[in-house]
C-alpha positions as MATLAB code, in Angstrom:
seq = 'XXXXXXXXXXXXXXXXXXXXXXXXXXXXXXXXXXXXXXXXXXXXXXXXXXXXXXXXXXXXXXXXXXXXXXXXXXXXXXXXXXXXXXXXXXXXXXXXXXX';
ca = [
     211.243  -75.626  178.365;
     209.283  -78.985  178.171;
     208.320  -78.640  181.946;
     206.934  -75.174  181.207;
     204.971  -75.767  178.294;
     203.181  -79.011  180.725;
     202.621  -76.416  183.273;
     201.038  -74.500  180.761;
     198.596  -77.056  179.201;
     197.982  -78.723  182.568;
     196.468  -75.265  183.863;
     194.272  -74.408  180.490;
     192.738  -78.606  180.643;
     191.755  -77.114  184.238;
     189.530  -74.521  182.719;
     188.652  -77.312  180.572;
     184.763  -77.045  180.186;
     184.343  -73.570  181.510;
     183.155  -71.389  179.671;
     182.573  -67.427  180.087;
     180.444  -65.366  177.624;
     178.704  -62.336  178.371;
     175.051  -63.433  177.430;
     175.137  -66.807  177.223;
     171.536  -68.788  174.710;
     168.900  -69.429  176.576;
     168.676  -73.239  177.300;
     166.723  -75.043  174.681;
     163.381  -76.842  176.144;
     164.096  -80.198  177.192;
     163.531  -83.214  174.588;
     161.690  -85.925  175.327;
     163.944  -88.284  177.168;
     162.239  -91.912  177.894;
     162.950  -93.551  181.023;
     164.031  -96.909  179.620;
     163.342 -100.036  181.967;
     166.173 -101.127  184.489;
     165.534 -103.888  187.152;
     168.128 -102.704  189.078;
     167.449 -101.085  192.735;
     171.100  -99.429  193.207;
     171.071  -96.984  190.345;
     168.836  -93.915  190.172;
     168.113  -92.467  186.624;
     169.572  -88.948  185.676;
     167.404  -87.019  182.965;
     168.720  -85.769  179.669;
     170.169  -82.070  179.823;
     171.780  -79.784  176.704;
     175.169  -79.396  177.593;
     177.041  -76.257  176.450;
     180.008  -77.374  174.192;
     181.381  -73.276  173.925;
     179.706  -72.882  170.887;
     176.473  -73.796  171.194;
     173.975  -76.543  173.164;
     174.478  -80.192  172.735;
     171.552  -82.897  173.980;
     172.765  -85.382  176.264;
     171.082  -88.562  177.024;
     169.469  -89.520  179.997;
     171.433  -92.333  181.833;
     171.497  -94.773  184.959;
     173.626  -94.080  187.169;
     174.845  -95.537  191.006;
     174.021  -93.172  193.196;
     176.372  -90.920  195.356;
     175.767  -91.556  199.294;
     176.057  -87.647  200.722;
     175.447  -86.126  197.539;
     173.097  -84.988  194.727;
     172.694  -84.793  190.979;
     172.928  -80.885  189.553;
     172.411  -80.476  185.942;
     174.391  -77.704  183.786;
     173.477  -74.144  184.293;
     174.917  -70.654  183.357;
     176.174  -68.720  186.740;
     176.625  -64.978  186.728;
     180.140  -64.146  187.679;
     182.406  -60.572  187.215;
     182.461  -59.964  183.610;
     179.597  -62.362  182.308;
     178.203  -65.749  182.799;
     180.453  -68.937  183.594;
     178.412  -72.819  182.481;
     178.963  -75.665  185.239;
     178.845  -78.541  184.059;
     176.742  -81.608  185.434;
     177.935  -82.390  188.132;
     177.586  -84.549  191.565;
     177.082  -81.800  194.817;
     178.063  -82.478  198.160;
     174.881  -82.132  200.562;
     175.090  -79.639  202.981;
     174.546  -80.788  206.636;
     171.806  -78.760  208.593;
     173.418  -78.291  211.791;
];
């Protein structure tokens, strides 16, 4: 019984943060998010973004961050799927090689 039930929460925490609604808010305008100075050449800054938290938009600050060699920064964003919209996260994306 105890194995089940992990089975069980292990495959709802990997929905964790997906969320599907059939008209999902629009995105609130961005706030202002200031750049603050960083003497540091190996970390590239990502803006601030509203996150959706399943219940409605939460801000979240702008930070620096090492970049990913081979990949790119993607902020959240609804995406239509079968049945109604699905938010992704913020995320790190793969680059695609033009072959």
């Amino acid at each position: 019984m105890n194995k089940f039930l992990f089975v069980i929460i292990f495959l709802l925490c990997l929905n964790c943060g997906s969320y599907i609604i059939k008209n999902p808010p629009q995105i609130p305008p961005p706030l202002e998010d200031e750049l603050p100075k960083y003497d540091s050449p190996d970390k590239i800054w990502i803006p601030g973004y509203w996150e959706w938290t399943g219940l409605n938009y939460r801000w979240q600050e702008g930070r620096w961050e090492k970049p990913r060699p081979g990949y790119k920064w993607v902020k959240g964003h609804w995406v239509e799927i079968p049945g109604g919209y699905k938010w992704i996260k913020g995320h790190w994306e793969k680059l695609q090689k033009d072959y």
